[in-house]
Backbone and ligand atoms as CSV (ligand in chain L), in Angstrom:
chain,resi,resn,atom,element,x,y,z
A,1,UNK,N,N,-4.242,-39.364,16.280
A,1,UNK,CA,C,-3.012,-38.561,16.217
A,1,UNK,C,C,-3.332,-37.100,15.953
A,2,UNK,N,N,-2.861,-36.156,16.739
A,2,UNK,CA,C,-3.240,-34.879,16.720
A,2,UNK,C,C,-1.838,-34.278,15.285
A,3,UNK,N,N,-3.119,-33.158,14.624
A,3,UNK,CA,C,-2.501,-32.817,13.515
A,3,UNK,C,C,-1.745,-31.573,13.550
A,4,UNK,N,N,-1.148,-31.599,13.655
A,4,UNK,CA,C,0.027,-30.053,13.402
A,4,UNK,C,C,-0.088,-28.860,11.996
A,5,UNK,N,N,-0.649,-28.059,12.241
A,5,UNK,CA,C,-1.185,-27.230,10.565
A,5,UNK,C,C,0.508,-26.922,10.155
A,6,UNK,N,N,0.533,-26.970,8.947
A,6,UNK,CA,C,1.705,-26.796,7.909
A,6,UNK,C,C,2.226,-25.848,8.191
A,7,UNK,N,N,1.781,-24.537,8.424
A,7,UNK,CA,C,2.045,-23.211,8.573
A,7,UNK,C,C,1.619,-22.494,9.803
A,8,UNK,N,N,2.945,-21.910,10.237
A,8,UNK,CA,C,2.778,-21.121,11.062
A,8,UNK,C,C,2.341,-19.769,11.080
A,9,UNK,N,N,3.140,-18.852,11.134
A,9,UNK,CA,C,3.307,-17.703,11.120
A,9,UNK,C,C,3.385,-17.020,9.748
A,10,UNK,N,N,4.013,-17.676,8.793
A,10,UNK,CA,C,4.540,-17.147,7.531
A,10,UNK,C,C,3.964,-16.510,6.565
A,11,UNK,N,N,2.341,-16.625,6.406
A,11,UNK,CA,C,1.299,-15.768,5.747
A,11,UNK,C,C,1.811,-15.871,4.329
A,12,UNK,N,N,1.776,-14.789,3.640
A,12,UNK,CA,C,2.347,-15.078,1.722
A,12,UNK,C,C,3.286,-15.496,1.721
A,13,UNK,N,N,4.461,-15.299,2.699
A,13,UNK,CA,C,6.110,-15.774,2.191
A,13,UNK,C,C,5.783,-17.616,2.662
A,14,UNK,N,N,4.325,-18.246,2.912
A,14,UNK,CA,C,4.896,-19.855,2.375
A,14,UNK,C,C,5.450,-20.381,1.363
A,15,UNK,N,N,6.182,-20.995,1.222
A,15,UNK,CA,C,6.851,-21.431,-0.370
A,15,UNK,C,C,8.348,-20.720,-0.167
A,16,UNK,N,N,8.600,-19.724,0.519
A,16,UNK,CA,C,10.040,-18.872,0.680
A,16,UNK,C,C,10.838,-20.344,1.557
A,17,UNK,N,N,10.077,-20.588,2.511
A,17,UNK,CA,C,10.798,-21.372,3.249
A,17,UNK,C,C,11.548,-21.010,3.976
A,18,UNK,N,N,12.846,-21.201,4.482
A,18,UNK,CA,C,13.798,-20.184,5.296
A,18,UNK,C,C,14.634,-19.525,4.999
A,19,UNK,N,N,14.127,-19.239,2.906
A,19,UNK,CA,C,15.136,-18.404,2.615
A,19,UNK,C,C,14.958,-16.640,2.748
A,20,UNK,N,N,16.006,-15.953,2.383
A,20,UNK,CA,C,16.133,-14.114,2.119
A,20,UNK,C,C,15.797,-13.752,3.411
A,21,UNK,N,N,15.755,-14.523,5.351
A,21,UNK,CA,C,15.708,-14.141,6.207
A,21,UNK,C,C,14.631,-13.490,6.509
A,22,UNK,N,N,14.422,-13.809,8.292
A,22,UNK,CA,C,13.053,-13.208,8.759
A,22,UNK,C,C,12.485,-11.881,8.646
A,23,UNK,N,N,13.878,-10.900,8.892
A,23,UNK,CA,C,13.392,-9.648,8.890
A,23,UNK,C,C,12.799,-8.905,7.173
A,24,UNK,N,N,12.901,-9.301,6.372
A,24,UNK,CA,C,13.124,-9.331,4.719
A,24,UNK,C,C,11.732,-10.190,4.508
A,25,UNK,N,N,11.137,-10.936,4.934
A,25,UNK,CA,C,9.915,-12.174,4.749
A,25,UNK,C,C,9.056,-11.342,5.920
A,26,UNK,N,N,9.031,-10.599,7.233
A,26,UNK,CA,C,8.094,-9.826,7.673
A,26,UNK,C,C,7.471,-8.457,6.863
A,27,UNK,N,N,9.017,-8.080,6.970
A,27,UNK,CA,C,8.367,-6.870,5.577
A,27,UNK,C,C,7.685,-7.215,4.177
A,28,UNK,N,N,8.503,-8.361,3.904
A,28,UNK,CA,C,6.956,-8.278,2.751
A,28,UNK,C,C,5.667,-9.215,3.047
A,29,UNK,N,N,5.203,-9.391,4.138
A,29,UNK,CA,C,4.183,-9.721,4.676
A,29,UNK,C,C,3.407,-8.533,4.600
A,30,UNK,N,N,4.085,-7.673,5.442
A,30,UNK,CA,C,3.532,-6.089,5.770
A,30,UNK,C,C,2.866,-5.545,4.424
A,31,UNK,N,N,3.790,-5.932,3.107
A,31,UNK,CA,C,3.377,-4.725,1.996
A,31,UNK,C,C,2.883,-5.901,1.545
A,32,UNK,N,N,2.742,-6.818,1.407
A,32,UNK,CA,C,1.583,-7.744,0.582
A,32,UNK,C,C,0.389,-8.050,1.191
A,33,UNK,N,N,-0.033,-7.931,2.198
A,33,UNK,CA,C,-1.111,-7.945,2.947
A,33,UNK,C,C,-1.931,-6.594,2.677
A,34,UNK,N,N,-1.303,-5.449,2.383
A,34,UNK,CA,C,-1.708,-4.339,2.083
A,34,UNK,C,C,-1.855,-4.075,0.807
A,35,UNK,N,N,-1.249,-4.637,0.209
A,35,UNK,CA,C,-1.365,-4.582,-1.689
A,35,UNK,C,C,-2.852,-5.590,-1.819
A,36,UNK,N,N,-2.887,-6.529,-1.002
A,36,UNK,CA,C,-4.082,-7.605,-1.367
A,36,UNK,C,C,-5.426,-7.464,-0.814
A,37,UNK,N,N,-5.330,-6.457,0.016
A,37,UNK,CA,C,-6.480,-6.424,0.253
A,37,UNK,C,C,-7.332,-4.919,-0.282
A,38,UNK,N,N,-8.868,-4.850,-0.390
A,38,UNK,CA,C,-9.341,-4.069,-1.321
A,38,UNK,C,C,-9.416,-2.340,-0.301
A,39,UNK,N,N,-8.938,-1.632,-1.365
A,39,UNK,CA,C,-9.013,-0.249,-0.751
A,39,UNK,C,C,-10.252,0.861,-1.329
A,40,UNK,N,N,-10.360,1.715,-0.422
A,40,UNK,CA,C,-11.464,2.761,-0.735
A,40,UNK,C,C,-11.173,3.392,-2.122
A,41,UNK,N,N,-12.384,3.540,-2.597
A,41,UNK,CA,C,-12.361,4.308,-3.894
A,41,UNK,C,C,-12.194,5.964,-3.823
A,42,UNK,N,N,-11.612,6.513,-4.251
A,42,UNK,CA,C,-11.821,8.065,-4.298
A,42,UNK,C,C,-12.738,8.520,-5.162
A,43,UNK,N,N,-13.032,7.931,-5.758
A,43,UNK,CA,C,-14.297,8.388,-7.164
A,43,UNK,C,C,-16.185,7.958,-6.057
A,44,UNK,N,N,-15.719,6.655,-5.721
A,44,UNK,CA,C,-17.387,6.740,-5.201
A,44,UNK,C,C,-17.029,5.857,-3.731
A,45,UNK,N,N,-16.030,5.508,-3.704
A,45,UNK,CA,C,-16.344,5.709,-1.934
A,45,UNK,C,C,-16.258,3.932,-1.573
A,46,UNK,N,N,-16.581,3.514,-2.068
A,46,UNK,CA,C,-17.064,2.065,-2.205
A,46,UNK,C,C,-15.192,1.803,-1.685
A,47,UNK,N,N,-15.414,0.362,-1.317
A,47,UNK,CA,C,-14.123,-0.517,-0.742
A,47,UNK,C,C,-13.786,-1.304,-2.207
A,48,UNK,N,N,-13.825,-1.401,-3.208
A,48,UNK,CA,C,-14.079,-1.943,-4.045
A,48,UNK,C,C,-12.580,-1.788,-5.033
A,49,UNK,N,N,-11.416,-1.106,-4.687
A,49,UNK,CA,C,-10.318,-0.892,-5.259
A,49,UNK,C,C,-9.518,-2.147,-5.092
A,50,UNK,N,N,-8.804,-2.619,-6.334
A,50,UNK,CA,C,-7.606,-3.476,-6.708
A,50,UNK,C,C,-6.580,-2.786,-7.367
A,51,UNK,N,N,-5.512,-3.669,-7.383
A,51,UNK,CA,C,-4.346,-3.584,-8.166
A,51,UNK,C,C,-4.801,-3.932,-9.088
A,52,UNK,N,N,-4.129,-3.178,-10.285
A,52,UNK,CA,C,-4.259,-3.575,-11.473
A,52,UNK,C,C,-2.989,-3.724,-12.256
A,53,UNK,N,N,-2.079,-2.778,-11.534
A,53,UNK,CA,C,-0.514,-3.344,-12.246
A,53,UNK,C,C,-0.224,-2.630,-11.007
A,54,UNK,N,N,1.178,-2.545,-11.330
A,54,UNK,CA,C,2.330,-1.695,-10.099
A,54,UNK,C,C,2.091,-0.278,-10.448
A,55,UNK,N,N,1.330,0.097,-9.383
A,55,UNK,CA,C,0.913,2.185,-9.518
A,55,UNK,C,C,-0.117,2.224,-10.146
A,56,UNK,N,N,-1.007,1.373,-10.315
A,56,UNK,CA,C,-2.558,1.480,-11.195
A,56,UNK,C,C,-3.023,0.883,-10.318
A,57,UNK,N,N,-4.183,1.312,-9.878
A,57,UNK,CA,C,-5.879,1.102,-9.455
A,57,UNK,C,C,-6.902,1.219,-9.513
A,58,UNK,N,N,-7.618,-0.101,-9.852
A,58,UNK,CA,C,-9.015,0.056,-10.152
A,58,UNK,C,C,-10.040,-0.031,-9.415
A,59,UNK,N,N,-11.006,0.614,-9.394
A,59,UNK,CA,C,-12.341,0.383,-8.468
A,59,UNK,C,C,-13.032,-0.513,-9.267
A,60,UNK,N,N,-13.692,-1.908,-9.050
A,60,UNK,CA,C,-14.222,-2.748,-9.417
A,60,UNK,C,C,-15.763,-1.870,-9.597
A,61,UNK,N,N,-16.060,-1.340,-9.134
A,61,UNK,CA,C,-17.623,-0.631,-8.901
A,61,UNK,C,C,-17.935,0.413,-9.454
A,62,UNK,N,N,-16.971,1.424,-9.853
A,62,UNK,CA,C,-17.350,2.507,-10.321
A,62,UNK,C,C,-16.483,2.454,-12.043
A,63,UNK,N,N,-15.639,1.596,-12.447
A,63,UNK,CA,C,-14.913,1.237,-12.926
A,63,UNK,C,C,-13.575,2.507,-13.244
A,64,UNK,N,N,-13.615,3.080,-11.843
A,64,UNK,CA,C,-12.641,4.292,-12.102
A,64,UNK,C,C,-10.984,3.765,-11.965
A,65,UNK,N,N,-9.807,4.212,-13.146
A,65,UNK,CA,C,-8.458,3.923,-12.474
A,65,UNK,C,C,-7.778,4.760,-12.493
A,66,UNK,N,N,-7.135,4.188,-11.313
A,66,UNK,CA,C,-6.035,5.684,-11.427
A,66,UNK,C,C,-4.958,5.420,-10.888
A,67,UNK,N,N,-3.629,6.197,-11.184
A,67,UNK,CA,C,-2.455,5.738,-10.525
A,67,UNK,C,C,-1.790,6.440,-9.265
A,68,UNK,N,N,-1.531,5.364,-8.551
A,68,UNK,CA,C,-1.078,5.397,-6.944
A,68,UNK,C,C,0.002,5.084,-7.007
A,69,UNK,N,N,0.371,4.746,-5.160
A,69,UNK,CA,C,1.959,3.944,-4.916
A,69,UNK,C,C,1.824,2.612,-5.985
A,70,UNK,N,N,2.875,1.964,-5.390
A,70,UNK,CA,C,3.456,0.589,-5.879
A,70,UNK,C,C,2.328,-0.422,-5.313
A,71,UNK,N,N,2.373,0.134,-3.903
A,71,UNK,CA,C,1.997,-1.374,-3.101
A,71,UNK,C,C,0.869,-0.832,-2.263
A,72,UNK,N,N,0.291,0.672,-2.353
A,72,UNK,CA,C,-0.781,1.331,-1.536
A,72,UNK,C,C,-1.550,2.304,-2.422
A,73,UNK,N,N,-2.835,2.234,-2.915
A,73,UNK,CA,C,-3.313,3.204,-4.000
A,73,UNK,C,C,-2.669,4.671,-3.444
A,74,UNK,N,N,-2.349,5.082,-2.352
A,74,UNK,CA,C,-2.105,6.411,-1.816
A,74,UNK,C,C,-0.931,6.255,-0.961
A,75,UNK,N,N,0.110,7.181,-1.230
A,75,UNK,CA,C,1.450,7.087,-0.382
A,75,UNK,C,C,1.702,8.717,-0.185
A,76,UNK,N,N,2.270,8.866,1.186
A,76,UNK,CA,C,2.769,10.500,1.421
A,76,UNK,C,C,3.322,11.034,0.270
A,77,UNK,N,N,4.191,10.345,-0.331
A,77,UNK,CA,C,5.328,11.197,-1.586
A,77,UNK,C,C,3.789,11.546,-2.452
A,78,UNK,N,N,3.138,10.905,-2.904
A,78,UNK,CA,C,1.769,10.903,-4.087
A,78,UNK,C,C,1.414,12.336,-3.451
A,79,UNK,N,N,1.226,12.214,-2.048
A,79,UNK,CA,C,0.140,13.725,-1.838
A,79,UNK,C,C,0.543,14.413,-1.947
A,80,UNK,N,N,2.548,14.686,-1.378
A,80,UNK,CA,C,3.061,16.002,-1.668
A,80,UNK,C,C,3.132,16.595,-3.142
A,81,UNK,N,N,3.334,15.141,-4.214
A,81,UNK,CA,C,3.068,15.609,-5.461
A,81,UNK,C,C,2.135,16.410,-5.557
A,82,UNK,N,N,1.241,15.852,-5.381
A,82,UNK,CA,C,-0.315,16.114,-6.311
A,82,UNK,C,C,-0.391,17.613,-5.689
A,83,UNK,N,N,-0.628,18.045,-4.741
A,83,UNK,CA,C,-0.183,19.647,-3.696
A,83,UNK,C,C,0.578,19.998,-4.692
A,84,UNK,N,N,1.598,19.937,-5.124
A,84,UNK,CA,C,3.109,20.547,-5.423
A,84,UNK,C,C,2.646,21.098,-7.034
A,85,UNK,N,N,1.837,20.193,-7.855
A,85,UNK,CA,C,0.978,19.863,-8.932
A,85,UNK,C,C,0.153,21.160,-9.433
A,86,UNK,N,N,-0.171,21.838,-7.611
A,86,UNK,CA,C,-1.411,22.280,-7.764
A,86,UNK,C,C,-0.766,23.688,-7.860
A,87,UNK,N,N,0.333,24.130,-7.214
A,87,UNK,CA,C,1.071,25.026,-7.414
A,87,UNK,C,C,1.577,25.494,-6.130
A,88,UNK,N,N,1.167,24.347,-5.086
A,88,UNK,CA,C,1.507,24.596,-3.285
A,88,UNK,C,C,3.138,24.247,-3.405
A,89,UNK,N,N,3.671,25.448,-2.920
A,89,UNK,CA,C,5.187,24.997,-2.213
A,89,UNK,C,C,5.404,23.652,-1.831
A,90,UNK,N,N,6.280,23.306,-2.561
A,90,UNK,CA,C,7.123,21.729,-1.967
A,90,UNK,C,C,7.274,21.653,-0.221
A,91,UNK,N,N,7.672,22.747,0.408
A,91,UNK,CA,C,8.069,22.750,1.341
A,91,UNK,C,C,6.624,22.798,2.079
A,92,UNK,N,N,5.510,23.708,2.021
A,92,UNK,CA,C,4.188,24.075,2.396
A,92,UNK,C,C,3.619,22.236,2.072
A,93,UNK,N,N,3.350,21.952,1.230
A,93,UNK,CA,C,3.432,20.310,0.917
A,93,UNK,C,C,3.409,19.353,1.746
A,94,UNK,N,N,4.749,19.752,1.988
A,94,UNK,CA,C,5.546,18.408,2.907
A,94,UNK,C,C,4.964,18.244,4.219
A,95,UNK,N,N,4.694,20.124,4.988
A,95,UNK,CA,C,4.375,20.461,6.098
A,95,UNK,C,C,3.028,19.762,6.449
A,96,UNK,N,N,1.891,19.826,5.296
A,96,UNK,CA,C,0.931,19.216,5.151
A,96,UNK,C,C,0.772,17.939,5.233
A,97,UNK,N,N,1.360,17.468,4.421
A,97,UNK,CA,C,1.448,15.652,4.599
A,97,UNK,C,C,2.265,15.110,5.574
A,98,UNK,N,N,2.801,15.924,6.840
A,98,UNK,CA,C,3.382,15.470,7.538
A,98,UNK,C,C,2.380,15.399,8.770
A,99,UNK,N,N,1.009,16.365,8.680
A,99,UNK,CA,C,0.222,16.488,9.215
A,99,UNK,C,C,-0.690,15.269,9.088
A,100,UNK,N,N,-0.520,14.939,7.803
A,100,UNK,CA,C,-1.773,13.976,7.268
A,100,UNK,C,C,-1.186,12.659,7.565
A,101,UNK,N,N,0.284,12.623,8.371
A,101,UNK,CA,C,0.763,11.492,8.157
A,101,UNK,C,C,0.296,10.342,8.783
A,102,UNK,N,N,-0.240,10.539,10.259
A,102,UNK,CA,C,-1.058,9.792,11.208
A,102,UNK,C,C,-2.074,8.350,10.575
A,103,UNK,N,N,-2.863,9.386,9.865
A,103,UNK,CA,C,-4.558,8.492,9.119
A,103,UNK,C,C,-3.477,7.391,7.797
A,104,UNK,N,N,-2.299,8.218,7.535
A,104,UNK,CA,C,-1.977,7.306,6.054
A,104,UNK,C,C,-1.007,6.116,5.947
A,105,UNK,N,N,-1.715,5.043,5.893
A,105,UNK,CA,C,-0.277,3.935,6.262
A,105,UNK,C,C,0.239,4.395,4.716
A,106,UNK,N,N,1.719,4.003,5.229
A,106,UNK,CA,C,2.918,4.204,4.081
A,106,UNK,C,C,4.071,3.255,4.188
A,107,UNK,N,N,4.511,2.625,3.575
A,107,UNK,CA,C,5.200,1.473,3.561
A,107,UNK,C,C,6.676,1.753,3.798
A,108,UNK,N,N,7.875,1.357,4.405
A,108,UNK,CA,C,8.834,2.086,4.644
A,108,UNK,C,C,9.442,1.794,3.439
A,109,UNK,N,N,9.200,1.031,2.250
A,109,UNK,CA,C,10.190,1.087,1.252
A,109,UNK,C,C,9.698,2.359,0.283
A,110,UNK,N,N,8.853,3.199,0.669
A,110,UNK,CA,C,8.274,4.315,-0.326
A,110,UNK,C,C,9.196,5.445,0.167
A,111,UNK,N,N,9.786,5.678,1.374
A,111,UNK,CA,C,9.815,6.780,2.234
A,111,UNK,C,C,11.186,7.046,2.008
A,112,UNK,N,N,11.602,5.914,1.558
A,112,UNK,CA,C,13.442,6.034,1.434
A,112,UNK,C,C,13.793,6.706,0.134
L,1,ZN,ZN,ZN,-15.329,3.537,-7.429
């Protein structure tokens, strides 16, 4: 008898089942797939970054942390801060990270 695997498509939302709807269970596929997997360090470079809470990240390797998005160590709003921080126009900022926007995935629940 040929076996049928349990799961299809559904990735983390197994266990949701067919509830809170498809479009609501893709998106958080999108931002949990990206929260779980390990990101570049800014301190030494290494792939070696986790979550450590919501807006904290740690590099397993260099043992550096620091705080990011929610669900991405780095989000557009973070860079215009940190610019804005530095004493660059909000507006000069924005212009910038709109430039930078290409290379930076950003989650659409950050942007709203
Ligand atoms: Zn590191």
């Amino acid at each position: 008898m040929r076996r049928l695997p349990k799961t299809k498509k559904v990735g983390s939302t197994r266990g949701f089942g067919p509830r809170y709807g498809s479009t609501v269970r893709k998106r958080y596929i999108k931002v949990i797939t990206e929260l779980k997997k390990p990101h570049k360090c800014p301190n030494c470079g290494f792939v070696r970054v986790r979550r450590e809470s919501v807006g904290v990240w740690k590099c397993n390797k260099c043992k550096f942390t620091f705080a990011g998005g929610a669900y991405t160590p780095a989000t557009k709003l973070g860079a215009v801060a940190r610019r804005a921080a530095k004493g660059m126009s909000v507006e000069e900022a924005t212009k910038e990270a709109a430039k930078a926007e290409v290379s930076e995935p950003v989650t659409e629940e950050e942007t709203e």
